[in-house]
KOLNUNU-610251 format. One record per residue (C-alpha): x, y, z; residue in one letter. Coordinates in steps of 0.05 Angstrom, whole numbers, padded with zeros to 5 digits, always signed. Layout:
XYZA;...
***
This chain:
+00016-00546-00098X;+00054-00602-00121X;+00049-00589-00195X;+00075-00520-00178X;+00139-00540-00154X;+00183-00512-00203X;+00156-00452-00196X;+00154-00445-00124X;+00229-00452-00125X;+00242-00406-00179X;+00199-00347-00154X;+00223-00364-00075X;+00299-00366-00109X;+00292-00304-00137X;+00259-00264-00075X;+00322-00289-00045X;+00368-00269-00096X;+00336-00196-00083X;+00340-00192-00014X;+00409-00222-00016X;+00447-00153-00009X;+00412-00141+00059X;+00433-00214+00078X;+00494-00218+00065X;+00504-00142+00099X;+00457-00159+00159X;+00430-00086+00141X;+00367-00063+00138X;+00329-00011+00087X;+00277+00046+00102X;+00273+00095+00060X;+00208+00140+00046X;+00151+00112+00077X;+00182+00066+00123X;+00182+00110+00191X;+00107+00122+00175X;+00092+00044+00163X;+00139+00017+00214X;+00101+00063+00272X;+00040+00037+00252X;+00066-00036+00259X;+00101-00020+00325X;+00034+00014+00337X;-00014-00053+00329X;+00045-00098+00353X;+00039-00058+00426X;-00033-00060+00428X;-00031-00136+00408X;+00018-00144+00463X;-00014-00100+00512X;-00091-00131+00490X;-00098-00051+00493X;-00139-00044+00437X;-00159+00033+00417X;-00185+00079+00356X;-00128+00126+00370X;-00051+00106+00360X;-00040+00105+00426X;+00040+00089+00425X;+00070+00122+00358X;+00062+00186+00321X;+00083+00228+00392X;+00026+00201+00424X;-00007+00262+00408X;-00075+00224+00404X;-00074+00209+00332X;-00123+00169+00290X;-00077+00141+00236X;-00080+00052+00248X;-00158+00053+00236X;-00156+00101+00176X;-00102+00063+00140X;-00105-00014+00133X;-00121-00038+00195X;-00129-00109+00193X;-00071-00117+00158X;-00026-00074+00209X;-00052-00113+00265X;-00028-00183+00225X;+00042-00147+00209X;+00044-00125+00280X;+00035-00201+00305X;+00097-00223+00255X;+00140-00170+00291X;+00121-00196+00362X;+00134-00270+00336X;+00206-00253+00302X;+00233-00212+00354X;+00265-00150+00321X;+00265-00115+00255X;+00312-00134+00220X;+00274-00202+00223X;+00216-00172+00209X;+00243-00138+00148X;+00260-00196+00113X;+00206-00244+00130X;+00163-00188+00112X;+00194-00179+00045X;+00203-00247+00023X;+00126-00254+00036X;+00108-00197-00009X;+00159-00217-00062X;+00133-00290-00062X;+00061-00275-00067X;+00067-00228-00111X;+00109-00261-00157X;+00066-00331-00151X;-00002-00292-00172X;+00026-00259-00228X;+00048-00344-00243X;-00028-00363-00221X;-00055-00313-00269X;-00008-00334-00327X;-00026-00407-00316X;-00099-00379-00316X;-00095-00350-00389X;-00070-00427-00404X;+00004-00399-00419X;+00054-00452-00405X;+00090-00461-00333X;+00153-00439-00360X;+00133-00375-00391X;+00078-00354-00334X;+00147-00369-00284X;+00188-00309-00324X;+00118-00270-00321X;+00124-00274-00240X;+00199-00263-00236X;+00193-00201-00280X;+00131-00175-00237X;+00169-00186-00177X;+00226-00141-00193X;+00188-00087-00227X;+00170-00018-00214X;+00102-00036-00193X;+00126-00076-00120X;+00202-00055-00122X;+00178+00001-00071X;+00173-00039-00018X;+00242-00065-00011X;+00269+00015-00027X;+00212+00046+00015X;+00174+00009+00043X;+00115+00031+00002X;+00050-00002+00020X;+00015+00009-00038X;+00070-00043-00068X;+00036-00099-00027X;-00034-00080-00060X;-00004-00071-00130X;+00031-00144-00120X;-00040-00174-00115X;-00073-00143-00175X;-00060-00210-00225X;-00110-00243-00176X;-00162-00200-00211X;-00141-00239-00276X;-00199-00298-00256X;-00251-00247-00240X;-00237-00212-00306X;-00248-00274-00344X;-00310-00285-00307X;-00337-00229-00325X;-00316-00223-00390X;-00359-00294-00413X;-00420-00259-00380X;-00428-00335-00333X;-00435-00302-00277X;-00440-00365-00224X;-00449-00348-00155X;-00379-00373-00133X;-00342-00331-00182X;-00374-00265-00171X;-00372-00280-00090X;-00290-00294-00110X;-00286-00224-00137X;-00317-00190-00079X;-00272-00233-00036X;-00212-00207-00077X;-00240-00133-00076X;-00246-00137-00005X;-00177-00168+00009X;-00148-00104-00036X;-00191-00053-00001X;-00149-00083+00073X;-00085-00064+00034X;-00098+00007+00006X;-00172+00040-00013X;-00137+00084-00067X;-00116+00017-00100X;-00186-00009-00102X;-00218+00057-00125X;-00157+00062-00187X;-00172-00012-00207X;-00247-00014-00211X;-00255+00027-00276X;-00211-00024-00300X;-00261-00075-00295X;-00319-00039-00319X;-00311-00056-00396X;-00305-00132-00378X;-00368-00121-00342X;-00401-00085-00401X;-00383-00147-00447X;-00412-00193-00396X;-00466-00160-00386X;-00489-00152-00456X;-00464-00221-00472X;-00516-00249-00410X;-00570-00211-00444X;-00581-00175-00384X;-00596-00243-00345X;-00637-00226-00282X;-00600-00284-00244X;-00531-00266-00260X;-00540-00188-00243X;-00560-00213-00169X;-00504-00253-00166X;-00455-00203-00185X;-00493-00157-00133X;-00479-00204-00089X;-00413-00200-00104X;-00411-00120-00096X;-00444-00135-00019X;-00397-00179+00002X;-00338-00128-00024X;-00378-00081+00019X;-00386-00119+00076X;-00313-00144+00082X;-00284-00064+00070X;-00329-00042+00125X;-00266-00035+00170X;-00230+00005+00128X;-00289+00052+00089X;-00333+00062+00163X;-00269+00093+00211X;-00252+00138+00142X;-00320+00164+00123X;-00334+00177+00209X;-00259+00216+00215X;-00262+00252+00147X;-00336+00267+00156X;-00329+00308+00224X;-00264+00343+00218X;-00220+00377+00165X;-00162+00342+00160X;-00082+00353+00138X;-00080+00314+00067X;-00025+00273+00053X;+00036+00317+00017X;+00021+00352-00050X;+00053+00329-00109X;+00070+00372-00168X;+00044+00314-00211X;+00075+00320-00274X;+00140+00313-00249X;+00108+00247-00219X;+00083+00218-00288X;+00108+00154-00310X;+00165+00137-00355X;+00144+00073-00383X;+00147+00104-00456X;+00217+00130-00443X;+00273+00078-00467X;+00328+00123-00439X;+00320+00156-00374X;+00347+00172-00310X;+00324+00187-00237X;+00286+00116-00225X;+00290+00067-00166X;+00304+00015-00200X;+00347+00002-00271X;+00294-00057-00288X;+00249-00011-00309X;+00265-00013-00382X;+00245-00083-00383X;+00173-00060-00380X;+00190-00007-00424X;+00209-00061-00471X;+00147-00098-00453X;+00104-00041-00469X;+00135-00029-00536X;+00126-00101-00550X;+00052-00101-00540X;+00042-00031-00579X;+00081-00060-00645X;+00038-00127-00626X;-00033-00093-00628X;-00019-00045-00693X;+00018-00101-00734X;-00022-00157-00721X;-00094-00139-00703X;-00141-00171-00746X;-00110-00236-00720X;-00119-00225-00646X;-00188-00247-00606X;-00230-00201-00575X;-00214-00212-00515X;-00138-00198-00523X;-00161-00134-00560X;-00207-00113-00492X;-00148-00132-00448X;-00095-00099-00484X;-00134-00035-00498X;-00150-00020-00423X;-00084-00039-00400X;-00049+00017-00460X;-00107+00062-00433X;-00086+00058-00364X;-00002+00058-00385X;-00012+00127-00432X;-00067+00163-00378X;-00002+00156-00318X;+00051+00186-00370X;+00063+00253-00389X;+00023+00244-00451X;-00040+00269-00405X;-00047+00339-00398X;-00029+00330-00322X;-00012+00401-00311X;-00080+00427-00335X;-00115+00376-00293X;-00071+00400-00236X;-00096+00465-00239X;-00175+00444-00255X;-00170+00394-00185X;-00108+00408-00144X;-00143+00361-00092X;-00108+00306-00138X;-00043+00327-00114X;-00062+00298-00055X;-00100+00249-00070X;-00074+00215-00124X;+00000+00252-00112X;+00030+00217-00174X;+00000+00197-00233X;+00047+00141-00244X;+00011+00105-00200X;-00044+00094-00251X;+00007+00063-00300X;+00031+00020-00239X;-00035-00009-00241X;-00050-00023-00317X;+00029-00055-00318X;+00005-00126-00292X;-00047-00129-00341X;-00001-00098-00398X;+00057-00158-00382X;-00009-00206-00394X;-00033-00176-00460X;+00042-00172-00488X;+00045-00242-00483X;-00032-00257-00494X;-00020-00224-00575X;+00036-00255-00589X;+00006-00320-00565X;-00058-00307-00606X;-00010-00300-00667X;+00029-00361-00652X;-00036-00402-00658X;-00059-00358-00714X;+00002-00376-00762X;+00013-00447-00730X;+00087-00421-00713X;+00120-00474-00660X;+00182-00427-00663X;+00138-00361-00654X;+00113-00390-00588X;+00188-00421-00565X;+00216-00342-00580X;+00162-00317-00530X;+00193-00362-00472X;+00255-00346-00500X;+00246-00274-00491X;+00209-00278-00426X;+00265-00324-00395X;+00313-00264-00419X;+00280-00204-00390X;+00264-00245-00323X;+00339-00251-00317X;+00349-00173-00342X;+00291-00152-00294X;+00322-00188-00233X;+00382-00171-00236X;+00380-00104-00253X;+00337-00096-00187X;+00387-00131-00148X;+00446-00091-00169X;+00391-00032-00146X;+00381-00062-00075X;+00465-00078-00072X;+00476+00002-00099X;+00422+00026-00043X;+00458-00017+00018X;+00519+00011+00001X;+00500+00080-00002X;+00464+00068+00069X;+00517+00030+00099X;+00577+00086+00087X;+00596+00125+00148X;+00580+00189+00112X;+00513+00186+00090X;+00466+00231+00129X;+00404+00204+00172X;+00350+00245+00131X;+00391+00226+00054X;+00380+00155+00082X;+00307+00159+00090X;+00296+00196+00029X;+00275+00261+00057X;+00293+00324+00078X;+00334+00354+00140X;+00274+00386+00161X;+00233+00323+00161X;+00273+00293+00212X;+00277+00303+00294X;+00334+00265+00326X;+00399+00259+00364X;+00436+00211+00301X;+00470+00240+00248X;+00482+00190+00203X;+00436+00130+00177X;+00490+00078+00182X;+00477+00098+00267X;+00403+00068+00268X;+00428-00008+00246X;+00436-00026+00323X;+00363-00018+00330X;+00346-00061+00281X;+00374-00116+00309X;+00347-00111+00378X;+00294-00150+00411X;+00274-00076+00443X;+00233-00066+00381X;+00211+00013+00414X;+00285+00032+00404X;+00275+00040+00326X;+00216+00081+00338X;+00244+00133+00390X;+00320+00143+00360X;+00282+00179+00300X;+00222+00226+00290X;+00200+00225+00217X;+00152+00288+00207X;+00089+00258+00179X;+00032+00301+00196X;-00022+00262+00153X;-00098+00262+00188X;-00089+00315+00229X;-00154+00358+00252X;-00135+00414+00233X;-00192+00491+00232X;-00184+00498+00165X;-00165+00459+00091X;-00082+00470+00084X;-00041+00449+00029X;+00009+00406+00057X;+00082+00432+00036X;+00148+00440+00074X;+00119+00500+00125X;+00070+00441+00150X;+00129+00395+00160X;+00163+00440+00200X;+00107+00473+00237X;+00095+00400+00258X;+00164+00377+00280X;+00163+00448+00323X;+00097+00433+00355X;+00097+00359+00365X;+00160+00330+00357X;+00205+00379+00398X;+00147+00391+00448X;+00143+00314+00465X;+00193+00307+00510X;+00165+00369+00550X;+00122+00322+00578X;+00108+00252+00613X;+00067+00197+00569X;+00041+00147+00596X;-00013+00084+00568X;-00075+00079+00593X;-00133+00040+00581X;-00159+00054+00512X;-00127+00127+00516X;-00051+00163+00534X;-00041+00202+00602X;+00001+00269+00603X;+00026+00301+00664X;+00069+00364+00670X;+00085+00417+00725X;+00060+00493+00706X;+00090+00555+00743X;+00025+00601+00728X;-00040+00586+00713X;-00045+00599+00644X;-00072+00578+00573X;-00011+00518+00554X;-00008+00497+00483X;+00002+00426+00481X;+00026+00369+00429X;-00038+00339+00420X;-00092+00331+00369X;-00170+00334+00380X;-00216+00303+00330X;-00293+00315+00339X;-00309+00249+00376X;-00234+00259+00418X;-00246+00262+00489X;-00200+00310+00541X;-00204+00293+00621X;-00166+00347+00644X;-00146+00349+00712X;-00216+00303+00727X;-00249+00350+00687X;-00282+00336+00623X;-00262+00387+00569X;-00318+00417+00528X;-00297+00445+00455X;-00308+00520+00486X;-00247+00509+00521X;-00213+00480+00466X;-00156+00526+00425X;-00143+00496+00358X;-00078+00530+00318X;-00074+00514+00249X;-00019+00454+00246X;-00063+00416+00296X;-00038+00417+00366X;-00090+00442+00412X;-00088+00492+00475X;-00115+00481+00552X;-00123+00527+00611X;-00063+00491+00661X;-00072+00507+00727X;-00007+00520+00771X;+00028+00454+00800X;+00008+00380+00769X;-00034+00378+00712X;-00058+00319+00683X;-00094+00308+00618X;-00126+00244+00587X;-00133+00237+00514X;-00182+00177+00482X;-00232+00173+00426X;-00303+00148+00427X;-00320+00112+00359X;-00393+00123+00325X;-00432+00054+00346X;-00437+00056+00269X;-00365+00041+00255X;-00363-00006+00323X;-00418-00045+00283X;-00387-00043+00218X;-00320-00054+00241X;-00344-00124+00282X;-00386-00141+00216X;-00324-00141+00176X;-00292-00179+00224X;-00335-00239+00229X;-00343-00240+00153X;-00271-00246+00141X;-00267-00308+00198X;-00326-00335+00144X;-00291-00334+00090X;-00223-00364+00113X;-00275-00416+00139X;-00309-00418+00081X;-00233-00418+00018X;-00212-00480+00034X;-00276-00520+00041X;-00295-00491-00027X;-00233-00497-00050X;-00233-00576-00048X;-00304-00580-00072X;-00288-00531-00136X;-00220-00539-00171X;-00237-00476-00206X;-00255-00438-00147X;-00183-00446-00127X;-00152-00421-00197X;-00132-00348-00197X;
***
């Protein structure tokens, strides 16, 4: 690490020139997604605390016996949930959190510049302007966790190069199922966007190797170990989604959600550093059509699936007829931006990767100096643009005025709570009582509900949920039990009661000592479920009972992951390459 001391510094500097308007405030940012992470981190903090370990969320999301931790990112909830027990409180927790994302992120997108043998300097301006673009910026606005996945996508770089010379070692193809595997712990939409990126890499290789028996098992072996390392986050998805229908995550009209990477002049972003990478992209187009014939193949390949990958996310795509031929994408992929997102590290890379091939190409010392030129510019344009962005979104979050559901970037009726005003939850970030964030505010996110039949989730879902769960909650007493949540209420009459709980095929109901059957089960169509009460005390226990399958596959995963952080750093000092990005 010693070598990369300058640009430790530089990238650390700048995550802390970025986060600077929220320490110098001592104020905190949530925005869209961050009720929805932050109770699955309070979530795997309490059973981490508790050793209460359970399939169900078991103290967030009303404790309505949701499965929501094992269906999204796990592992890496559980490890976020430990940094929130060590730090203390949130605000703490924010910040450590961010500068960790930042860094990494930044110091990959370094790793893979230094990988493509471009100088320190330049592949330092490469990580600062990663850093602040659109492609992690989320996380610090909204604590979007499909930033942290996006931030590690230049590690692919290696893997791509690997594949690309058709040498398919065993080390390097076990890397790239390593890498795939570490991805897949962040976000399985991120893995399953990325992999047709690799494909025509792999074709090359492939065809390059002659179709060399050897090498095809070693890249199989590479896809198995991918395999084996997802198996905690594929197994609990494929079991849940298998055996109910669930509520989708919201649909997206999706053109609206298109990226405007090809726009120079637009407004309505999160961020004003955008038009750096719309100046980036530009760059690369003018790059590929003026000088072609002098660039290798290899830039070619690179730059061609990156474009692909920018122009398929933009309104150039006929988004609206694809809309209406799969409106299951509004769902599932919800904006299409999120494509571009992913070609953008690889389009920064291939900007610099033409004009580099020219600068060799002509022999022009002052060709290659105007590259680090221009990438030490638009590092400092990217940065602080996104600063001024962060400063701009304190401010607006800090004024007494601003309204508790503005502040969190939703709607009135996606919000259940006593506050009025955003600037009233800072208290809570700041105290060691780390459940006080949690309860002051109910963010309506009905996502993996079991639910009788397939709904499109739109506002009528948001509030049927905050009626049925989130105003019913207090209506009764929660309390943690072993692997499952207790609920006990007094009933007047004997009488069918419905009740703010979910029930997924494997859920199992103890109500008043008496195991429910699914006969006795109402279902109504936003989720919450029905019981016959009987007149007094009723108690009802919720839990879950996992397939053995994903028990198996989850434990699997588990001890392959302690193999491999065994395994890095052994290799690591054996192979010098192994290390490289």
């Amino acid at each position: 690490m010693r070598k990369n001391k300058a640009a430790i510094i530089v990238i650390a500097l700048a995550v802390l020139l970025m986060c600077s308007p929220l320490l110098l405030n001592n104020h905190a940012l949530l925005g869209v997604d961050g009720y929805f992470q932050y109770n699955r981190i309070y979530e795997a903090a309490m059973q981490l605390k508790n050793h209460n370990f359970s399939f169900i969320n078991l103290y967030s999301f009303q404790q309505a016996g949701r499965v929501v931790n094992s269906l999204y990112s796990p592992l890496i909830t559980y490890v976020a949930g430990g940094l929130l027990l060590l730090v203390g409180n949130w605000f703490r927790f924010q910040i450590l959190t961010l500068f960790i994302v930042y860094f990494v992120s930044g110091y990959v997108m370094y790793a893979a510049g230094r990988r493509l043998s471009f100088s320190k300097r330049l592949s330092i301006t490469l990580g600062v302007i990663f850093l602040s673009s659109n492609v992690v910026y989320g996380f610090i606005f909204g604590v979007t966790w499909r930033s942290i996945a996006f931030g590690l996508l230049p590690i692919l770089v290696g893997p791509i190069l690997d594949l690309y010379s058709g040498d398919w070692q065993l080390l390097p193809m076990l890397k790239l199922g390593v890498y795939i595997g570490l991805l897949a712990q962040f976000q399985i939409l991120t893995v399953a966007l990325v992999l047709p990126l690799l494909l025509p890499f792999f074709v090359r290789g492939l065809w390059h190797a002659k179709f060399n028996l050897n090498r095809l098992l070693n890249f199989f072996a590479g896809v198995l170990l991918a395999l084996l390392l997802s198996l905690n986050s594929l197994l609990p998805l494929l079991e849940v989604y298998r055996g109910n229908t669930l509520i989708p995550p919201v649909a997206m009209d999706m053109m609206p959600n298109a990226s405007l990477i090809l726009q120079p002049i637009y407004n309505g972003v999160d961020s004003n550093s955008d038009i750096v990478l719309t100046m980036i992209v530009y760059a690369m187009l003018t790059g590929l059509i003026v000088f072609w014939t002098r660039l290798s193949t290899f830039t070619k390949l690179l730059s061609c699936v990156a474009l692909v990958y920018i122009i398929i996310g933009t309104g150039l795509f006929p988004w609206d007829w694809i809309q209406k031929s799969m409106p299951y994408l509004q769902s599932f992929l919800q904006m299409p931006r999120r494509i571009s997102l992913v070609g953008t590290p690889f389009m920064i890379l291939a900007t610099v990767l033409i004009y580099r091939d020219v600068a060799v190409s002509q022999k022009s010392e002052s060709l290659r100096k105007g590259v680090v030129i221009a990438g030490t510019f638009l590092s400092l344009l990217s940065l602080l643009l996104c600063t001024q962005k962060v400063a701009q979104n304190v401010h607006y979050t800090i004024a007494d005025g601003t309204p508790l559901a503005a502040g969190l970037q939703t709607a009135d009726v996606n919000v259940h709570s006593d506050l009025k005003y955003i600037k009233q939850l800072q208290p809570a970030f700041h105290t060691r009582h780390i459940s006080k964030l949690i309860t002051q505010v109910d963010r309506t996110t009905p996502d993996y509900i079991p639910v009788t039949h397939k709904i499109v989730t739109h506002a009528n879902v948001y509030r049927a949920y905050r009626h049925h769960f989130s105003a019913q909650q207090s209506n009764f007493k929660h309390q943690v039990i072993h692997d499952g949540i207790k609920l006990t209420w007094n009933a007047k009459h004997a009488k069918m009661r419905a009740l703010p709980v979910v029930a997924y095929r494997r859920t199992v109901l103890i109500l008043n000592g008496h195991r429910v059957t699914s006969e006795q089960i109402k279902h109504h169509w936003i989720g919450n479920i029905s019981l016959k009460q009987r007149r007094g005390q009723n108690m009802l226990t919720v839990s879950y009972k996992p397939s053995q399958v994903t028990i198996l596959g989850t434990k699997l995963a588990l001890i392959a992951w302690v193999g491999v952080l065994i395994a890095w750093p052994i290799l690591s000092r054996r192979n010098r390459r192994f290390l490289s990005v």
